[in-house]
N, CA, C and O of each residue as an XYZ file, in Angstrom:
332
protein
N       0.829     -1.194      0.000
C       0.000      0.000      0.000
C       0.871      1.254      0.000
O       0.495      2.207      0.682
N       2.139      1.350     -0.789
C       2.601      2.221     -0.858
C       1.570      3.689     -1.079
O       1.404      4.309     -0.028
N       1.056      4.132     -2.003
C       0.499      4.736     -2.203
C      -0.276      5.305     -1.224
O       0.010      6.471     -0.950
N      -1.441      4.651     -0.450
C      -1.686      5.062      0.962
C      -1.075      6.046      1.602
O      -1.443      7.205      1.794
N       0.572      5.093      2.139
C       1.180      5.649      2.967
C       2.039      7.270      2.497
O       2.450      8.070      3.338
N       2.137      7.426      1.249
C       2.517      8.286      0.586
C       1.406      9.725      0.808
O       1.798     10.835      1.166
N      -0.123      9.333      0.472
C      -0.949     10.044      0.796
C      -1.122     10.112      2.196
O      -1.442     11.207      2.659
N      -0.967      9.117      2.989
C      -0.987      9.532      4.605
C       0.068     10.456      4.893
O      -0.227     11.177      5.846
N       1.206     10.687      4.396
C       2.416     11.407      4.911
C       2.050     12.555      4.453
O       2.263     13.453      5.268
N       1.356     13.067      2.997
C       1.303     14.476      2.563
C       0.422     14.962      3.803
O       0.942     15.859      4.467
N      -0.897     14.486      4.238
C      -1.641     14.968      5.041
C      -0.773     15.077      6.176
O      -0.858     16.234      6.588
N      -0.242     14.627      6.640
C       0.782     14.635      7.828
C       1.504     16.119      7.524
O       1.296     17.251      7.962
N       2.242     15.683      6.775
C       3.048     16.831      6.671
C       2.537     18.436      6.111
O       3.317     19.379      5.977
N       1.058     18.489      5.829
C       0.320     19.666      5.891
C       0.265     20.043      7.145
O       0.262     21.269      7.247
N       0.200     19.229      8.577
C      -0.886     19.551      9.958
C       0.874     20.434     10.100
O       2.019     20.268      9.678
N       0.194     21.285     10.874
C       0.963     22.120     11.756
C       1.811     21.259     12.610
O       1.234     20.366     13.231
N       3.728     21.453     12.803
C       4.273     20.572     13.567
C       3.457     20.886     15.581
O       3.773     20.155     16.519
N       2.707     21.795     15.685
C       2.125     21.887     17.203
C       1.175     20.577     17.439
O       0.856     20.106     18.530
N       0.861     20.178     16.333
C      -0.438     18.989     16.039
C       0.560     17.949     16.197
O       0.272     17.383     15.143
N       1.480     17.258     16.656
C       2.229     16.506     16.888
C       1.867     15.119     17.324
O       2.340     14.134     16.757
N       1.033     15.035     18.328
C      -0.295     13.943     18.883
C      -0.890     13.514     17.584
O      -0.772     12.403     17.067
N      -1.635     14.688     17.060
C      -3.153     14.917     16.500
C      -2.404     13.867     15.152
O      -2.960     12.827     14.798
N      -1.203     14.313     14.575
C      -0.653     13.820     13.229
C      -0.473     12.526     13.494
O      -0.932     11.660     12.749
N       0.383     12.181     14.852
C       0.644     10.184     14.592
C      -0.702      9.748     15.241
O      -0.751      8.533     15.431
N      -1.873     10.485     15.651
C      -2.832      9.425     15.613
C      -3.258      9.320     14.287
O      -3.341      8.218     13.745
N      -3.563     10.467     13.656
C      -4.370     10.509     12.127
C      -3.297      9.566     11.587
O      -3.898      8.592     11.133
N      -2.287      9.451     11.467
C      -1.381      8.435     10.620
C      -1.544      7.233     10.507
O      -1.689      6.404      9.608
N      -1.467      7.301     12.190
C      -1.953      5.837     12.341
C      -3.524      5.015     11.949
O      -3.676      3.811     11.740
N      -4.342      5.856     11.937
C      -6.007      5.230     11.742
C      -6.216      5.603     10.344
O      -6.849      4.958      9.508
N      -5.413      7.082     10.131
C      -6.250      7.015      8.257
C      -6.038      6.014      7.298
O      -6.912      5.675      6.500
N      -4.161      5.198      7.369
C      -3.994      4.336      7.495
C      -5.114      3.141      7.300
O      -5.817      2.981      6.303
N      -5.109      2.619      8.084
C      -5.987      1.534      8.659
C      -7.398      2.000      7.997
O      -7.868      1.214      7.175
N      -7.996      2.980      8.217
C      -9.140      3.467      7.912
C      -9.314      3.213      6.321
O     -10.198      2.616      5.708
N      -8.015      3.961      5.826
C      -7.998      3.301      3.945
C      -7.733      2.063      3.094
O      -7.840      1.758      1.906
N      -7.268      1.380      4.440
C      -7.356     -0.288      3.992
C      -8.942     -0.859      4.110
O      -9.626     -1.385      3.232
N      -9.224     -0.611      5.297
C     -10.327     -1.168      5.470
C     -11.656     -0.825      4.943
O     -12.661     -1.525      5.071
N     -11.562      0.610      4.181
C     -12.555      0.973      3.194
C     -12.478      0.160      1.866
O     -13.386     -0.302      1.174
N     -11.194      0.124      1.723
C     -10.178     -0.501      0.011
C     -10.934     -2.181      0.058
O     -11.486     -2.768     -0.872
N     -10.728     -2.635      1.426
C     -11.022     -4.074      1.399
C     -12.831     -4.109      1.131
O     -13.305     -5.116      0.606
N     -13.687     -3.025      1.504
C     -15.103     -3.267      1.257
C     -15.224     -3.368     -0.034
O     -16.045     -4.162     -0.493
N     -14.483     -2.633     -0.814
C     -14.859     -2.373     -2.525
C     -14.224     -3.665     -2.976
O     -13.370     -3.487     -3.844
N     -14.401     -4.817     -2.644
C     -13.851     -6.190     -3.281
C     -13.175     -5.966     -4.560
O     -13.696     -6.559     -5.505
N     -12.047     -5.190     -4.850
C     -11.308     -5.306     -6.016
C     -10.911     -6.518     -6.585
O     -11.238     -7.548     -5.996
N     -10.280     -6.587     -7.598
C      -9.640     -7.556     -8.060
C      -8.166     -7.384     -8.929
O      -8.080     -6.652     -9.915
N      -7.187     -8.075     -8.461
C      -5.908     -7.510     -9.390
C      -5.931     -7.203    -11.007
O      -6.757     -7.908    -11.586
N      -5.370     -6.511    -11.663
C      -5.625     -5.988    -12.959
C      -5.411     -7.438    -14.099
O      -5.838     -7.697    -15.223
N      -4.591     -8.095    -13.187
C      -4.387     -9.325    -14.266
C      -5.516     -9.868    -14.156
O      -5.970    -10.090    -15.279
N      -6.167    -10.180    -13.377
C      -6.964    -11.118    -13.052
C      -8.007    -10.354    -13.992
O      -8.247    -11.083    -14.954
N      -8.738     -9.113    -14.067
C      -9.055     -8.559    -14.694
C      -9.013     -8.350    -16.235
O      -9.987     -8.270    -16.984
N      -7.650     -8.275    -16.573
C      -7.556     -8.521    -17.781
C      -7.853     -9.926    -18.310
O      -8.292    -10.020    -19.457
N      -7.717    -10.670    -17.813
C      -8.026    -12.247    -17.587
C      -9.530    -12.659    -18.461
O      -9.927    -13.276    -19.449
N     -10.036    -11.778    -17.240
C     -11.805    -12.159    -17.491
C     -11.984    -11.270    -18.857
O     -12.781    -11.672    -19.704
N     -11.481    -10.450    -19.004
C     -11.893     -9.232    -20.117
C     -11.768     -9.836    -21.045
O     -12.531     -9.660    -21.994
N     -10.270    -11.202    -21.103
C     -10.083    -11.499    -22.544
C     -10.639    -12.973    -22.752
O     -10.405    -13.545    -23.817
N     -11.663    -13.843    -21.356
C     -12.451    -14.730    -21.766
C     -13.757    -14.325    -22.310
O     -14.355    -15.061    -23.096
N     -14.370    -12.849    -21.815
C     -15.382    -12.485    -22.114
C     -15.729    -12.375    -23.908
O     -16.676    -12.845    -24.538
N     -14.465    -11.504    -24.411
C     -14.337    -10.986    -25.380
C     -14.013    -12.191    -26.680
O     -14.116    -12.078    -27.902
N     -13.473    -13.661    -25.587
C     -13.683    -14.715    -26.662
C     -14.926    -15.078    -26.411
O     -14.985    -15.990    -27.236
N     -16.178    -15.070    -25.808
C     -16.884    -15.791    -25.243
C     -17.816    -15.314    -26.232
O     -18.349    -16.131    -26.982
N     -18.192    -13.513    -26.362
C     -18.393    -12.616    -26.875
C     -18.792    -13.176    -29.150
O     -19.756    -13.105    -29.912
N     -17.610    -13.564    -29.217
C     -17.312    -13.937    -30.421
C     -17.984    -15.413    -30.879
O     -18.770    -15.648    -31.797
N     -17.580    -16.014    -30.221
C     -18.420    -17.258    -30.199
C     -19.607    -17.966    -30.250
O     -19.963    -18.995    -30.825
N     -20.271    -16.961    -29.320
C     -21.784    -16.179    -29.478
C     -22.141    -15.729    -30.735
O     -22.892    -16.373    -31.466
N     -21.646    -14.652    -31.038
C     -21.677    -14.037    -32.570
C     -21.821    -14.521    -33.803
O     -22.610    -14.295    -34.721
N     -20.476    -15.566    -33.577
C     -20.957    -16.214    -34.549
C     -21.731    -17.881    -34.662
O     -21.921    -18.547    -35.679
N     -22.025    -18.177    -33.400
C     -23.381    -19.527    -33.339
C     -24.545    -18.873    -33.826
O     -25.181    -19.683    -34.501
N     -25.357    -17.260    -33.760
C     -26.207    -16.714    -33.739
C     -25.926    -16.109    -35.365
O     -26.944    -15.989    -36.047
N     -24.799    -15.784    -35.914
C     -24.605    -15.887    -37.317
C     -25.211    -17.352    -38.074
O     -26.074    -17.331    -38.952
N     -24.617    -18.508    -37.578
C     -24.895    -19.824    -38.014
C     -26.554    -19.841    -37.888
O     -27.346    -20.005    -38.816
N     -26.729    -19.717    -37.079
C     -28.483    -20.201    -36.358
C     -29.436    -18.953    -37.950
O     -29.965    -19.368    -38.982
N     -29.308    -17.717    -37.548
C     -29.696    -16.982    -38.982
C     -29.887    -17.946    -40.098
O     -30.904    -18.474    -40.547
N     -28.244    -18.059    -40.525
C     -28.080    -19.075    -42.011
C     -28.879    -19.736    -42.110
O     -29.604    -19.650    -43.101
N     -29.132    -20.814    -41.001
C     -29.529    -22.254    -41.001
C     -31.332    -21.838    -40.987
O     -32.201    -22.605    -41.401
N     -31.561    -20.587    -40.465
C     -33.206    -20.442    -40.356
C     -33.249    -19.790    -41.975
O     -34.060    -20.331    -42.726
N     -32.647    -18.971    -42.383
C     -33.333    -18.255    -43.838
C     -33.016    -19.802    -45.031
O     -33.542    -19.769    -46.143
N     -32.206    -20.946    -44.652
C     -31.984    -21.848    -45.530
C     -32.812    -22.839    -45.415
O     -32.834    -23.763    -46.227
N     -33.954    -22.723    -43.910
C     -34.960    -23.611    -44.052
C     -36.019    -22.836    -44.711
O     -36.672    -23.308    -45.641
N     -36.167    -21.861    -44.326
C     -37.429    -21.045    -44.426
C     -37.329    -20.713    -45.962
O     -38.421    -20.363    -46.409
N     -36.280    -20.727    -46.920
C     -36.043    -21.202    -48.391
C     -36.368    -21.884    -48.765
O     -37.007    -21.732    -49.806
N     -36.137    -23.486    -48.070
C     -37.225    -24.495    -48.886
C     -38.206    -24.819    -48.340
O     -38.827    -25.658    -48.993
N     -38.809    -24.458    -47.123
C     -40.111    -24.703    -47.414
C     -41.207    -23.843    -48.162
O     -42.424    -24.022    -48.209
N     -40.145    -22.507    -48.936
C     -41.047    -21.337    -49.574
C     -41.135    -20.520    -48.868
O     -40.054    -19.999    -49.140
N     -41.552    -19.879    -48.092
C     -41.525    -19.213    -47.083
C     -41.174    -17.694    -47.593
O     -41.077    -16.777    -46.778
């Protein structure tokens, strides 16, 4: 959680050095406070992500074209029986 802690330190290092208390408690809980918000939003790693994006996108296609086939196969019945 680099990043976090990077944003926990700018806020830190805005508070007035008299806030001395006030800064290593906020450090300590905003901290904690931004993990434990991060963990409600059930992310998922970007690979893993890209992952699904690129079964979808075959899945996607596959579809496309059974529902291409299914067309064919209906205007080639509906041909001979006249239709």
């Amino acid at each position: 959680m680099g990043r976090l802690d990077a944003l926990s330190n700018r806020i830190n290092a805005l508070m007035p050095s008299q806030l001395a208390t006030l800064r290593a408690s906020l450090h300590k809980n905003a901290g904690a406070l931004f993990q434990s918000q991060l963990a409600k939003l059930d992310l998922v790693p970007r690979t893993e992500f890209e992952a699904s994006r690129r079964m979808l996108e075959h899945t996607r296609a596959k579809l496309d074209a059974l529902e291409a086939q299914i067309a064919k196969h209906e205007a080639s019945e509906s041909k001979q029986r006249g239709e």
